[in-house]
N, CA, C and O atoms as a GROMACS GRO file, in nm:
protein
  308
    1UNK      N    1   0.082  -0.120   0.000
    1UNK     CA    2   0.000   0.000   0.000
    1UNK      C    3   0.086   0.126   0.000
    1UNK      O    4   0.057   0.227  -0.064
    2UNK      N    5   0.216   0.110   0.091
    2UNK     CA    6   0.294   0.256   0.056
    2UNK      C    7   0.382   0.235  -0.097
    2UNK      O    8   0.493   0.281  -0.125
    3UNK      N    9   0.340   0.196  -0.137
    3UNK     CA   10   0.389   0.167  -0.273
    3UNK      C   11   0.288   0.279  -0.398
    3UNK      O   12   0.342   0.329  -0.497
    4UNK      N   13   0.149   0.297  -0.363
    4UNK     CA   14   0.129   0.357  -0.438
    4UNK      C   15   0.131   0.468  -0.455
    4UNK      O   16   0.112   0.514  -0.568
    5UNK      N   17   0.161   0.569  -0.316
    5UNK     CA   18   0.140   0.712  -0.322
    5UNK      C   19   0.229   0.749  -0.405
    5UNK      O   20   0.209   0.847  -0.477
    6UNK      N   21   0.418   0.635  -0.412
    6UNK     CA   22   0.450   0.691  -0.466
    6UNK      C   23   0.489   0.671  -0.617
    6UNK      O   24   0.580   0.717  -0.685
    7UNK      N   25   0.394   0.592  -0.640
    7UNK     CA   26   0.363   0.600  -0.793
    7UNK      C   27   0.282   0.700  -0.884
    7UNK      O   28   0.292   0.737  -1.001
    8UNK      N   29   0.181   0.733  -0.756
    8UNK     CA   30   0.111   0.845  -0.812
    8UNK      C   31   0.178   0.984  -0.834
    8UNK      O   32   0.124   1.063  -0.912
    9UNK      N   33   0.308   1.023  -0.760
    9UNK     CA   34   0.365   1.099  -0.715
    9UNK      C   35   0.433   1.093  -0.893
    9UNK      O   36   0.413   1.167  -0.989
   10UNK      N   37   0.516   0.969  -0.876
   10UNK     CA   38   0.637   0.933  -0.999
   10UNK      C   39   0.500   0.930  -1.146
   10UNK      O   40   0.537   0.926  -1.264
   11UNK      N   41   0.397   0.931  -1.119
   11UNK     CA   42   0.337   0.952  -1.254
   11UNK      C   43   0.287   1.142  -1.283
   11UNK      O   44   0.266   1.180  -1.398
   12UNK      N   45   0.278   1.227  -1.177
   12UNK     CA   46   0.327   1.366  -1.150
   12UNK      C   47   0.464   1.382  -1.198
   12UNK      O   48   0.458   1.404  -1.319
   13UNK      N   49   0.555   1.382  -1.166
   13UNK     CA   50   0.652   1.386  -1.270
   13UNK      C   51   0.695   1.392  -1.391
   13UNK      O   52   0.759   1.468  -1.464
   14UNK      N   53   0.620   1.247  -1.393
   14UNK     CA   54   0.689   1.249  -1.536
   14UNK      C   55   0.516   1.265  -1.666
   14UNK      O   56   0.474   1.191  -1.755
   15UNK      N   57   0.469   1.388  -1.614
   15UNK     CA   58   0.332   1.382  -1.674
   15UNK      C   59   0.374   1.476  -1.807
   15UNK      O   60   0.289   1.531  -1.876
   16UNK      N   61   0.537   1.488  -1.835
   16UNK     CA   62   0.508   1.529  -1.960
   16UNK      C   63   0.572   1.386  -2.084
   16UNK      O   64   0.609   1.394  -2.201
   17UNK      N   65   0.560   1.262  -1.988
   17UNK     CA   66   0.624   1.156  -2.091
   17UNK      C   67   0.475   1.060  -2.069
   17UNK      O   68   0.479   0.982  -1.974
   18UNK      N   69   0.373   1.060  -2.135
   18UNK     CA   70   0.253   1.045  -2.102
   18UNK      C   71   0.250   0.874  -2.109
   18UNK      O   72   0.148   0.829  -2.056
   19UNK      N   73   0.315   0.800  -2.149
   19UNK     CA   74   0.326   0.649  -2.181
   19UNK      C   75   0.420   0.622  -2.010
   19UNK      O   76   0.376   0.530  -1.941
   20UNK      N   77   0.501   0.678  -1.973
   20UNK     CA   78   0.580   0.651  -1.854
   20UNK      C   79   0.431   0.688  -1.728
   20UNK      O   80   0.373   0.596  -1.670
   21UNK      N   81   0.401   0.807  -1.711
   21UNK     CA   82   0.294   0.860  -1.669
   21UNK      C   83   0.160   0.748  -1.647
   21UNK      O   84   0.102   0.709  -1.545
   22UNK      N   85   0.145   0.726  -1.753
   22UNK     CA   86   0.034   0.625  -1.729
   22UNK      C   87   0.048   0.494  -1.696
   22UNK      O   88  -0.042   0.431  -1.640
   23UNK      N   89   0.160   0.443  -1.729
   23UNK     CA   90   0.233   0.326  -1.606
   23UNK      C   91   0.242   0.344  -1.513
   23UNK      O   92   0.215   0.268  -1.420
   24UNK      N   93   0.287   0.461  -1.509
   24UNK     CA   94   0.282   0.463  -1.328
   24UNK      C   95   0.142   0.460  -1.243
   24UNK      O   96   0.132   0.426  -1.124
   25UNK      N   97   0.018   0.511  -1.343
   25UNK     CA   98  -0.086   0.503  -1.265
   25UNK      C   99  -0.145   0.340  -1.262
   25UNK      O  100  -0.184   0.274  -1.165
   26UNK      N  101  -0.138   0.310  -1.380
   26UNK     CA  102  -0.160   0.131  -1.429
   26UNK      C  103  -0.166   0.054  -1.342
   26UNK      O  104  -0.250  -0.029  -1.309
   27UNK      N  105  -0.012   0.101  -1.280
   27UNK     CA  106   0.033   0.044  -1.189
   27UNK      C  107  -0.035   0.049  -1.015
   27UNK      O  108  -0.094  -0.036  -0.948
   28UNK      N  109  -0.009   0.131  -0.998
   28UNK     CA  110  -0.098   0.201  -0.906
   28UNK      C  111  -0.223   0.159  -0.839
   28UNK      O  112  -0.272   0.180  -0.728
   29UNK      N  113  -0.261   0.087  -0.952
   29UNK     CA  114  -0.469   0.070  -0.952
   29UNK      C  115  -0.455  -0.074  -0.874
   29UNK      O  116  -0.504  -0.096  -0.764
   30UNK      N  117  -0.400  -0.143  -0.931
   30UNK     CA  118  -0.414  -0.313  -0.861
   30UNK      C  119  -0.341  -0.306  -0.712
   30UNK      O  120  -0.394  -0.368  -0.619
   31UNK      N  121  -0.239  -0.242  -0.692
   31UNK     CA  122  -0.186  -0.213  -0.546
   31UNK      C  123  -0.209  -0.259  -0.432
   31UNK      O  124  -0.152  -0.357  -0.383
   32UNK      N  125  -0.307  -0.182  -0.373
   32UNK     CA  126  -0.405  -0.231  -0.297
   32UNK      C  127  -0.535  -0.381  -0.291
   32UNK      O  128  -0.586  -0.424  -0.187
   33UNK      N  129  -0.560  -0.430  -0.422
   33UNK     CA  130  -0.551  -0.539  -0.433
   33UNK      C  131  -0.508  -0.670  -0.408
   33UNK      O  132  -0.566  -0.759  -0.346
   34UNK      N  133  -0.350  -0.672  -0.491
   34UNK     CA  134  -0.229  -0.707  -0.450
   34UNK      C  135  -0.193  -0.723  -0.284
   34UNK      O  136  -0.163  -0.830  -0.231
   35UNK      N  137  -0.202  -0.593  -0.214
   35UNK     CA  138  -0.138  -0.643  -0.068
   35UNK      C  139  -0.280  -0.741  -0.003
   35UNK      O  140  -0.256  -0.851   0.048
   36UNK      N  141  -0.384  -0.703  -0.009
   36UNK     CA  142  -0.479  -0.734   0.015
   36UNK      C  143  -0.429  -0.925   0.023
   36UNK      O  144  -0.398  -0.994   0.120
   37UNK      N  145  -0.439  -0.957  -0.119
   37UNK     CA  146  -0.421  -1.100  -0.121
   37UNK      C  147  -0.257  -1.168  -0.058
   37UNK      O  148  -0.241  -1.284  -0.019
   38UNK      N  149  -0.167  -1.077  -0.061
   38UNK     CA  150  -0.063  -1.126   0.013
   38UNK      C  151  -0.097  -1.117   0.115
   38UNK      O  152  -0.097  -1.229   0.168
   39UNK      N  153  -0.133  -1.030   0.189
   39UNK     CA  154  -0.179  -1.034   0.368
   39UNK      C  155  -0.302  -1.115   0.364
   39UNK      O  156  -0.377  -1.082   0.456
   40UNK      N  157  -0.355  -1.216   0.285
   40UNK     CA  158  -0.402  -1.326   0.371
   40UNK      C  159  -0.362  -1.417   0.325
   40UNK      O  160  -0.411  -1.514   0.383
   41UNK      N  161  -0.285  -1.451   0.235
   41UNK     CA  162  -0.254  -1.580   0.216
   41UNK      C  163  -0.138  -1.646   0.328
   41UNK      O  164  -0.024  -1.617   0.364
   42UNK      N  165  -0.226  -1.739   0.355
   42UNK     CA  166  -0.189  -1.847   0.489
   42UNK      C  167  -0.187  -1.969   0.501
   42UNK      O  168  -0.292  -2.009   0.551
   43UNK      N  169  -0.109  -2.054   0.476
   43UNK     CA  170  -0.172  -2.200   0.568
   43UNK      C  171  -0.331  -2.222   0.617
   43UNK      O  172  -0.396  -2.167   0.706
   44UNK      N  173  -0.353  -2.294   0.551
   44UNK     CA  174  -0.495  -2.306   0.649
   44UNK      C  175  -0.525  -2.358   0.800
   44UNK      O  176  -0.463  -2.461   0.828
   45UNK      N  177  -0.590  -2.317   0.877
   45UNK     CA  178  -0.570  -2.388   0.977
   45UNK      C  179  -0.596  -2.555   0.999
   45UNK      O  180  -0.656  -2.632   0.924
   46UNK      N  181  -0.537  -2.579   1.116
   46UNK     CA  182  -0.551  -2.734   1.184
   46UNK      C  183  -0.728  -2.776   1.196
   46UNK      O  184  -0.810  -2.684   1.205
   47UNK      N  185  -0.769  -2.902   1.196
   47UNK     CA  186  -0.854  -2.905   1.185
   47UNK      C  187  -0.906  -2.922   1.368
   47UNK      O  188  -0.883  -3.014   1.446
   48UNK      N  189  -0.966  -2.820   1.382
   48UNK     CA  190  -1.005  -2.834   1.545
   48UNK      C  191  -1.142  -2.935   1.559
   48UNK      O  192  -1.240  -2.948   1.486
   49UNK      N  193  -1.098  -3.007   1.700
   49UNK     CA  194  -1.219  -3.107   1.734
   49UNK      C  195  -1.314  -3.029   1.802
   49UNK      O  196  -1.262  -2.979   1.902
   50UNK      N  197  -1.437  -2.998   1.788
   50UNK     CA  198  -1.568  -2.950   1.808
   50UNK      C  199  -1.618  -3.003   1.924
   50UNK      O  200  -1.694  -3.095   1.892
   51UNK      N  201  -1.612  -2.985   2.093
   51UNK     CA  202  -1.691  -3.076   2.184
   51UNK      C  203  -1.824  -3.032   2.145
   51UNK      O  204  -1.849  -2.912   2.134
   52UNK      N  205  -1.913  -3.127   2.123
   52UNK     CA  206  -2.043  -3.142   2.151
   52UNK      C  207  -2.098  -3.186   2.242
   52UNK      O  208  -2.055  -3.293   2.285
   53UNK      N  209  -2.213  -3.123   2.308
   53UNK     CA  210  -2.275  -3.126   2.420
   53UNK      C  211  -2.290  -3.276   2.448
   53UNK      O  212  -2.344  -3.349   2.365
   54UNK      N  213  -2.258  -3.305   2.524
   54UNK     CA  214  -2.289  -3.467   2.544
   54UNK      C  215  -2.182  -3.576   2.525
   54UNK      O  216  -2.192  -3.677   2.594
   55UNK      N  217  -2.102  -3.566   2.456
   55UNK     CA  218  -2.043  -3.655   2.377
   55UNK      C  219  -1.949  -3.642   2.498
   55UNK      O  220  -1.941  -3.542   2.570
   56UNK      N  221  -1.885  -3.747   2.510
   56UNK     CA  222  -1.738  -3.822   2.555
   56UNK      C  223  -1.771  -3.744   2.725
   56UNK      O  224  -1.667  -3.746   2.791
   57UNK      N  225  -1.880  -3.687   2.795
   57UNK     CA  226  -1.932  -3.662   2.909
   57UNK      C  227  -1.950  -3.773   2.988
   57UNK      O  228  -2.035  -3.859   2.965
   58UNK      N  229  -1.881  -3.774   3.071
   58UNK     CA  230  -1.990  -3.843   3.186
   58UNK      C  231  -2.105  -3.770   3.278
   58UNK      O  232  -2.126  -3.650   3.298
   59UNK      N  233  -2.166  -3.879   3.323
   59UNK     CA  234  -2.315  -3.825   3.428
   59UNK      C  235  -2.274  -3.736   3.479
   59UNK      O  236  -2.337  -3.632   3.491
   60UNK      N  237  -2.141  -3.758   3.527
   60UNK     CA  238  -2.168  -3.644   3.710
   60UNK      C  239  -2.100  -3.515   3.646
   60UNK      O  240  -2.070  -3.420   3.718
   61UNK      N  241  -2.070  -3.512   3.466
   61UNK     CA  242  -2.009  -3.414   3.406
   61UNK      C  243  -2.114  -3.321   3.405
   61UNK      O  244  -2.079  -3.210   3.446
   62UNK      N  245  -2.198  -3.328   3.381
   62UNK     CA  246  -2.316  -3.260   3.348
   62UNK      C  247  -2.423  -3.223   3.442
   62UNK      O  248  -2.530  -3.163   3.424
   63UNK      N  249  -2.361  -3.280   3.564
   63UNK     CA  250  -2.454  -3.254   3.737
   63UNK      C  251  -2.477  -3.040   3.753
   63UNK      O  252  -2.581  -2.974   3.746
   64UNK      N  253  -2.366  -3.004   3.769
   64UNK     CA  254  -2.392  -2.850   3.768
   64UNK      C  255  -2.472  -2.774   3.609
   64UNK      O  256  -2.529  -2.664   3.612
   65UNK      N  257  -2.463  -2.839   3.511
   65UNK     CA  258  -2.565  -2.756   3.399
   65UNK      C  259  -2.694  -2.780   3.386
   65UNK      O  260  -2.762  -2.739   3.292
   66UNK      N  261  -2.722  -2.829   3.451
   66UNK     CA  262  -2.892  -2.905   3.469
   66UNK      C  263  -2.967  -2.738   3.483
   66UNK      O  264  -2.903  -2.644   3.530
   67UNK      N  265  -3.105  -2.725   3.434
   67UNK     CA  266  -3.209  -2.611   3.478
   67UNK      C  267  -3.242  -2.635   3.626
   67UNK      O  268  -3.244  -2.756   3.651
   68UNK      N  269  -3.266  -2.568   3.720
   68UNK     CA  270  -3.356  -2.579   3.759
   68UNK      C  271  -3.486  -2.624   3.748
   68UNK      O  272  -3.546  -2.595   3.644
   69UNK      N  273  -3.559  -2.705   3.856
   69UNK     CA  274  -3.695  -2.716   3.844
   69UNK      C  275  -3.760  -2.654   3.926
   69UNK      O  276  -3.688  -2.598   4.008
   70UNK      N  277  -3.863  -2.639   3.939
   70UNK     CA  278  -3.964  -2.540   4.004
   70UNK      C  279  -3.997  -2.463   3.955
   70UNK      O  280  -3.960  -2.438   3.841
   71UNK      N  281  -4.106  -2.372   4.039
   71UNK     CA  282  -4.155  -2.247   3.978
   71UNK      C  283  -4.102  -2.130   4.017
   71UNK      O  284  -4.090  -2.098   4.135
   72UNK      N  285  -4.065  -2.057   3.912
   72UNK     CA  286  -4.006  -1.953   3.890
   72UNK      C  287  -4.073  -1.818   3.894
   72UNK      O  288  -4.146  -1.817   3.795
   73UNK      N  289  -4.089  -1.681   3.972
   73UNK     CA  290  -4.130  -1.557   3.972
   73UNK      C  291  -4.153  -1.517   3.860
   73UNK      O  292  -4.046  -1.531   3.799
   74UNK      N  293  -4.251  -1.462   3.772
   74UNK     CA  294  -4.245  -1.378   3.661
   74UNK      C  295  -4.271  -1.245   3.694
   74UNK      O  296  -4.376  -1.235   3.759
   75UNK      N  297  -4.204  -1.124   3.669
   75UNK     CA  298  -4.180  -1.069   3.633
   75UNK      C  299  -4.206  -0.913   3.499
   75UNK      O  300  -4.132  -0.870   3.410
   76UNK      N  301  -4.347  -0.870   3.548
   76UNK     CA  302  -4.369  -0.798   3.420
   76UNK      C  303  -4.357  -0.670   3.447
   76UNK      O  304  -4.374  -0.656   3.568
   77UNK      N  305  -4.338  -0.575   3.398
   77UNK     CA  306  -4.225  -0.445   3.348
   77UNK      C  307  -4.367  -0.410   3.308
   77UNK      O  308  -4.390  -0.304   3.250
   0.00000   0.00000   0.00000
């Protein structure tokens, strides 16, 4: 991205060689593009294991997430 100001700059310059000039803007346009796809290209990540509710739990795993039972106060505003 700091690449293009100063292309725009170097196509000011040389705006009386109009073929140099307009390369430099040419150039210019995809820029930001360009870093765009280098700053994400990555490795993909590892494949992470997902716990699902239940699975590979035991009973007494799951003793504190239980609802409550009973009746509950409501509440109207």
């Amino acid at each position: 991205m700091s690449a293009r100001i100063p292309c725009l700059i170097l196509a000011g310059v040389f705006y009386q060689t109009w073929w140099v000039a307009l390369a430099f803007v040419v150039l210019s346009v995809p820029l930001p593009w360009m870093a765009v796809l280098i700053a994400n290209d990555r490795a993909p990540r590892k494949a992470e294991h997902v716990h699902k509710l239940g699975q590979g739990l035991e009973q007494g795993d799951l003793r504190g997430r239980e609802l409550e039972s009973g009746d509950h106060p409501i509440v109207e505003g």
